[in-house]
C-alpha positions in Angstrom: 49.3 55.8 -30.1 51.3 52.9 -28.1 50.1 54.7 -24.6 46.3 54.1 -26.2 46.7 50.5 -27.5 48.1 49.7 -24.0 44.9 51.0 -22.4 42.6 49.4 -24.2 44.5 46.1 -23.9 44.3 47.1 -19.9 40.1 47.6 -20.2 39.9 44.4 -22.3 41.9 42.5 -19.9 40.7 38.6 -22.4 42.9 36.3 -20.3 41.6 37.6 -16.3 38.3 37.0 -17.6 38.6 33.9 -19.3 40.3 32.9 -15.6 37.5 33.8 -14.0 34.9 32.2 -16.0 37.3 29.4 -15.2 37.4 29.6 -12.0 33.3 30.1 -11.7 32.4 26.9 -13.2 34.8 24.9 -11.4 32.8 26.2 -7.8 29.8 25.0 -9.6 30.6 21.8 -10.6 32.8 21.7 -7.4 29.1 22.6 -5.1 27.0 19.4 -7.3 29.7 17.2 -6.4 29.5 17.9 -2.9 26.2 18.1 -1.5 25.9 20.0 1.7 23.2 19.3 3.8 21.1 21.7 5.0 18.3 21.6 7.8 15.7 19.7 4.9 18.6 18.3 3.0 18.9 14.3 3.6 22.2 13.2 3.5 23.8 11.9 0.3 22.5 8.4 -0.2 22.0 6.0 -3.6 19.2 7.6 -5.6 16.5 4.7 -6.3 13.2 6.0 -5.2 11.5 9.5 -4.9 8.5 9.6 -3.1 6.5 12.5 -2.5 5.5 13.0 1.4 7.0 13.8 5.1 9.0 12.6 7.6 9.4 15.1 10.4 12.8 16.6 11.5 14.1 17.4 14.7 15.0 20.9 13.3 11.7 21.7 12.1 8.4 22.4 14.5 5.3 20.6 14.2 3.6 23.4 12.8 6.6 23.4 9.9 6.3 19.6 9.0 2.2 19.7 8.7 2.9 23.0 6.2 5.3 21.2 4.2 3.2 17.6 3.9 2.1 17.7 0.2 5.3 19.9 -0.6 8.5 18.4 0.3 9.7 15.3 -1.9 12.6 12.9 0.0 15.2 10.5 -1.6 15.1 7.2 -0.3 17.7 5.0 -0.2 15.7 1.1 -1.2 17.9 -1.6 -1.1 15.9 -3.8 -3.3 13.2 -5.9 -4.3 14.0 -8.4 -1.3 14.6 -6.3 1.4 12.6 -3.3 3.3 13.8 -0.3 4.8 11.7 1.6 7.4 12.3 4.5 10.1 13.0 1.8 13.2 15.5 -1.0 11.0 15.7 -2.9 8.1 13.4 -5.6 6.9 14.3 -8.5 4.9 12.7 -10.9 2.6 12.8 -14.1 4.8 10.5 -16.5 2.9 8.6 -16.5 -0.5 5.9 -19.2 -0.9 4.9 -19.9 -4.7 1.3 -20.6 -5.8 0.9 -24.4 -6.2 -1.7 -24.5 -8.8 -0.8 -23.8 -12.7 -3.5 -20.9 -12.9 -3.7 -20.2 -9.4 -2.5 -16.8 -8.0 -2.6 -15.4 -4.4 -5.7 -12.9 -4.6 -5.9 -11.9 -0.2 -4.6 -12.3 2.9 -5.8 -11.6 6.4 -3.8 -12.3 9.4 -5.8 -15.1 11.9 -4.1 -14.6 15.7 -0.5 -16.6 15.1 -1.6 -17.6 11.2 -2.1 -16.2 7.9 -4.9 -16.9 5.6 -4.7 -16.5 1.8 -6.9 -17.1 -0.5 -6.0 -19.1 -3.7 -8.3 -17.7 -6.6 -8.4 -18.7 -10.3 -9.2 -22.4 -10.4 -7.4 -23.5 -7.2 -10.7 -22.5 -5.4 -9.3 -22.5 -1.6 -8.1 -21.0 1.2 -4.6 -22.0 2.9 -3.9 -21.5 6.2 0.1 -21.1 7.0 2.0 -20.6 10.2 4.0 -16.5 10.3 6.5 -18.5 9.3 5.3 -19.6 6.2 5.0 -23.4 6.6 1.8 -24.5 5.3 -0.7 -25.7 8.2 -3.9 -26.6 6.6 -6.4 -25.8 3.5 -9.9 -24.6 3.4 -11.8 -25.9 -0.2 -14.4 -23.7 -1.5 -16.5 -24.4 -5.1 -17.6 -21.0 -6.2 -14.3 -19.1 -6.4 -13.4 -16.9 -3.2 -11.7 -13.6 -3.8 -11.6 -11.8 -0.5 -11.2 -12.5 3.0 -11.2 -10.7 6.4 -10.3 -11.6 10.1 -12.8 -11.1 13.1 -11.1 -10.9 16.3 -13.5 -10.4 18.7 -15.2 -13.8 17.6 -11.9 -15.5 16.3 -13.6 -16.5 12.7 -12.9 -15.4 9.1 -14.6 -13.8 6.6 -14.7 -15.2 2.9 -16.7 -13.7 -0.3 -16.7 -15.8 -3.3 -17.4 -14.4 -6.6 -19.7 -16.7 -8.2 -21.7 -16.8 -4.8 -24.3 -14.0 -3.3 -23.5 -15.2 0.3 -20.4 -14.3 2.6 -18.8 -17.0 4.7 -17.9 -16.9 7.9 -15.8 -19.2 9.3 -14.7 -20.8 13.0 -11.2 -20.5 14.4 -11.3 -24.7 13.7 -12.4 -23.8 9.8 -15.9 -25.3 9.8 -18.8 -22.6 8.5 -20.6 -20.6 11.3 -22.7 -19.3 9.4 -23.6 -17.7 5.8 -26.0 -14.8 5.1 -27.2 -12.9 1.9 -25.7 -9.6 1.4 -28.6 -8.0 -1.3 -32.2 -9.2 -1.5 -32.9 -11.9 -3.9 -34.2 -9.1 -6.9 -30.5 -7.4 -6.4 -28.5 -11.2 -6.6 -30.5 -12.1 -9.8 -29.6 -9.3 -11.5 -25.7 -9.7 -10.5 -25.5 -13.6 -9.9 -21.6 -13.1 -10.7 -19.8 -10.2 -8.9 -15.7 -9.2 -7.7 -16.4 -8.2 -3.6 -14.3 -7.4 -1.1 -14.9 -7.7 2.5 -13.6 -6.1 5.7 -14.7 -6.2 9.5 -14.7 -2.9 12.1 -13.7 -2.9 15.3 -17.0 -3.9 17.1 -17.0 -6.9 14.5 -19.5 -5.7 11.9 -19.0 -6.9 8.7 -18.6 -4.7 5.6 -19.3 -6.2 1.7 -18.3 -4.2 -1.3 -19.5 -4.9 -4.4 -17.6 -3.2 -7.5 -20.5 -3.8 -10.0 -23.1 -2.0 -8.2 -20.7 0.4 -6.5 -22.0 0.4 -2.9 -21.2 -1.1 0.9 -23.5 -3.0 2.9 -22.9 -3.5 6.6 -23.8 -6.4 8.1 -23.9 -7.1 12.2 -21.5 -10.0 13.3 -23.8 -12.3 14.8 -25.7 -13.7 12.0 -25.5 -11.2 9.1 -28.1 -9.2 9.1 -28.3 -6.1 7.3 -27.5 -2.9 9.3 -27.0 -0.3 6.5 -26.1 0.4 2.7 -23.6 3.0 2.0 -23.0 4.4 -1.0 -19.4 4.7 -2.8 -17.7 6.7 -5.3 -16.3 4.3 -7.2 -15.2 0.7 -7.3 -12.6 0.4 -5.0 -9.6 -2.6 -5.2 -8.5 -3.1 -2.0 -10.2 -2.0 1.5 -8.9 -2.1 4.7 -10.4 -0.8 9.0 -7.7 1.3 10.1 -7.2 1.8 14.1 -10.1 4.6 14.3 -12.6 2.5 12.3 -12.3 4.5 9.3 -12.5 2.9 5.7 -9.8 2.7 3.5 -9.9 2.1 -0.1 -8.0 1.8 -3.4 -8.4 3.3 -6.5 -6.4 1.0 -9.4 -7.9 3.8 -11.8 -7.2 7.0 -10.4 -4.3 5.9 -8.1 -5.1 7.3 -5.2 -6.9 6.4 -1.2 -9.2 8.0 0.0 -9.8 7.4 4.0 -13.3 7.2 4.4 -15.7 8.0 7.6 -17.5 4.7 6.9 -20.2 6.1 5.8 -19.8 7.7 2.8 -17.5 11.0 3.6 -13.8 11.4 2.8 -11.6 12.5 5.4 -8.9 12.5 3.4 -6.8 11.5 0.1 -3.4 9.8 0.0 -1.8 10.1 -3.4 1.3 8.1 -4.0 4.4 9.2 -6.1 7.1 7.7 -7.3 10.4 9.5 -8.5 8.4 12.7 -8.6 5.2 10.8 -10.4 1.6 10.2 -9.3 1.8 6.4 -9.5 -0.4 4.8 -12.2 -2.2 2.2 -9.8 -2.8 2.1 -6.6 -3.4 -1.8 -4.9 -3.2 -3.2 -1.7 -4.1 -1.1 1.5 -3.4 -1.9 5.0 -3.8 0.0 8.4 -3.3 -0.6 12.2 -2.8 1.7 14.7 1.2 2.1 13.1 -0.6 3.6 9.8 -1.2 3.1 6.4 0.0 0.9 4.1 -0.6 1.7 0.2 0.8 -0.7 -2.7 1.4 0.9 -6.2 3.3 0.7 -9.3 4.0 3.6 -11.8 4.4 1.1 -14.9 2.1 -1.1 -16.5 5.6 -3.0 -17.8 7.7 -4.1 -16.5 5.8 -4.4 -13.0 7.8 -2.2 -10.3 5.1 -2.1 -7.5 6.4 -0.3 -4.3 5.0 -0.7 -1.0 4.6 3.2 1.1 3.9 3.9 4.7 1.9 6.9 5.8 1.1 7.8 9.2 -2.5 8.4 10.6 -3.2 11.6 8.6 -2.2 10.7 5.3 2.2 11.8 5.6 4.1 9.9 3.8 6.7 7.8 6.1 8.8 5.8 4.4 9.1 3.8 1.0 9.2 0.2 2.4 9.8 -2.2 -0.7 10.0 -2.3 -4.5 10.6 -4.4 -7.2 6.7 -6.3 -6.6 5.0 -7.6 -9.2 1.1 -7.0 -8.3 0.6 -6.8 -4.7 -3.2 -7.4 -4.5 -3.5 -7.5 -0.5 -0.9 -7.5 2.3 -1.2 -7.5 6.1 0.5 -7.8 9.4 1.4 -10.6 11.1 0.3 -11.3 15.1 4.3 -11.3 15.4 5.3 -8.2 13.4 5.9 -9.7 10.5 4.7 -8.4 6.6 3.4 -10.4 4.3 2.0 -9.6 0.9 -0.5 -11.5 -2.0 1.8 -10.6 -4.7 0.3 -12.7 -7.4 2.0 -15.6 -7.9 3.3 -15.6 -4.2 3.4 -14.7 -1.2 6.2 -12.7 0.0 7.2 -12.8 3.6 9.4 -9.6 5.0 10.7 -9.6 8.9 12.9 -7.1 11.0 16.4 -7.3 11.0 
């Protein structure tokens, strides 16, 4: 009877199995602790933002990367709300110029060869003209509240659409009007004598007008306005921008998405932003050159977070470049490198460090 209570004490065996438990949940929490990188692993950095896209490893092919674009979601390490982190250094918030007017707000921006232009909406009812510094150079007064503005280079002149005004504005490099021209026949303007545009120029200098109400584009030829085409469109897009291929890029503030467009009519493709794992509930300002794409969008309707995300080319998310906006309605780049942004009340003004 002893001999038998011994052996089931030796098939029991409580106290090396309580050990090993032990000793199992002490790896585990040992292996959380202490990340190991692996070939798709980013090092261990501050968790802040989560942004769904790509950024292309040495280790990985091509091929591999392309595969893995809507798939692999990266930690990125933001330092805050004033400064900007991208893949060649760190930007920093430099200058921040406040609306002057009580009502006023910063609706656009386009950049003018070595200026900025933004446009002053809600009552102030101008457009001010500052150096890429940010010192203020000159105003331009408008009556019928602007809301959108664009840059020609070919011809050195800007492009203003006022909301309260059927006509676009185009303007010389010294400010004075060149010309203004109807964008919809007098039947169309009658029935919309009030509408929100936006405006946008290609690369041969043709003109673009969007109209949110009606829902379509009209293309107009940089010489005196006329009308080349209507193109239809989706929806009503917020923000609009000519990338370095002449395609159309536009905002949804509803679905929170961008689409890149063929200009006329067809989606190439769709860019949808996350943040910390989440589609983002608006999408705002867009932005494109031949570095990419630019999208602004904030996942809370309070308190206002908006982030600013770089994509390349074909729609793979780069690099979460700023948060901690409040509404970034447009946002361009400067003839110098810098990045400014129409972020409501101000205008915030990044530069490499």
């Amino acid at each position: 009877m002893p001999g038998k209570r011994r052996g089931r004490r030796r098939g029991i065996r409580p106290r090396g199995k309580m050990a090993t438990r032990k000793a199992k949940s002490s790896n585990v929490e040992s292996i959380r602790d202490e990340a190991t990188p692996g070939p798709t692993m980013p090092c261990k950095r501050p968790r802040c933002c989560k942004c769904k896209g790509i950024r292309q490893q040495t280790e990985r092919t091509t091929e591999e990367a392309r595969s893995s674009a809507q798939e692999t979601t990266r930690e990125e390490s933001i330092p805050g709300p004033s400064k900007v982190s991208g893949q060649t250094g760190r930007w920093e918030l430099f200058r921040e110029i406040e609306v002057k007017e009580p009502n006023g707000i910063y609706r656009a921006i386009a950049a003018r060869d070595d200026e900025i232009a933004v446009v002053e909406a809600n009552r102030a009812n101008r457009v001010a003209i500052f150096s890429n510094d940010g010192e203020q150079r000159s105003t331009i007064q408008f009556h019928r509240n602007p809301t959108c503005i664009a840059y020609d280079p070919i011809h050195s002149r800007l492009v203003v659409g006022e909301y309260d005004d059927p006509k676009i504005k185009v303007l010389n490099r010294n400010n004075t009007l060149a010309y203004a021209f109807q964008t919809a026949p007098p039947t169309e303007t009658a029935e919309h004598p009030s509408e929100h545009k936006l405006v946008a120029v290609k690369k041969d200098g043709a003109i673009l007008v969007f109209f949110n109400t009606r829902c379509v584009c009209t293309e107009h030829k940089p010489s005196d306005g006329a009308h080349i085409r209507t193109i239809p469109v989706n929806y009503r897009p917020y923000c609009i921008a000519v990338d370095s291929k002449d395609r159309v890029i536009m905002s949804s503030f509803v679905a929170g998405l961008v689409d890149v467009t063929d200009g006329y009519g067809a989606t190439l493709l769709t860019i949808k932003p996350q943040i910390d794992g989440s589609p983002v509930l608006n999408c705002m300002a867009v932005f494109a050159d031949t570095s990419g794409i630019y999208v602004g969008g904030k996942r809370f309707k309070w308190p206002y977070d908006a982030h600013i995300h770089h994509y390349d080319l074909d729609g793979r998310f780069l690099d979460c470049l700023a948060q901690g906006l409040y509404n970034p309605f447009d946002m361009t780049l400067t003839s110098d490198g810098k990045l400014a942004v129409a972020d409501y009340k101000s205008v915030k003004m990044y530069r490499k460090v």
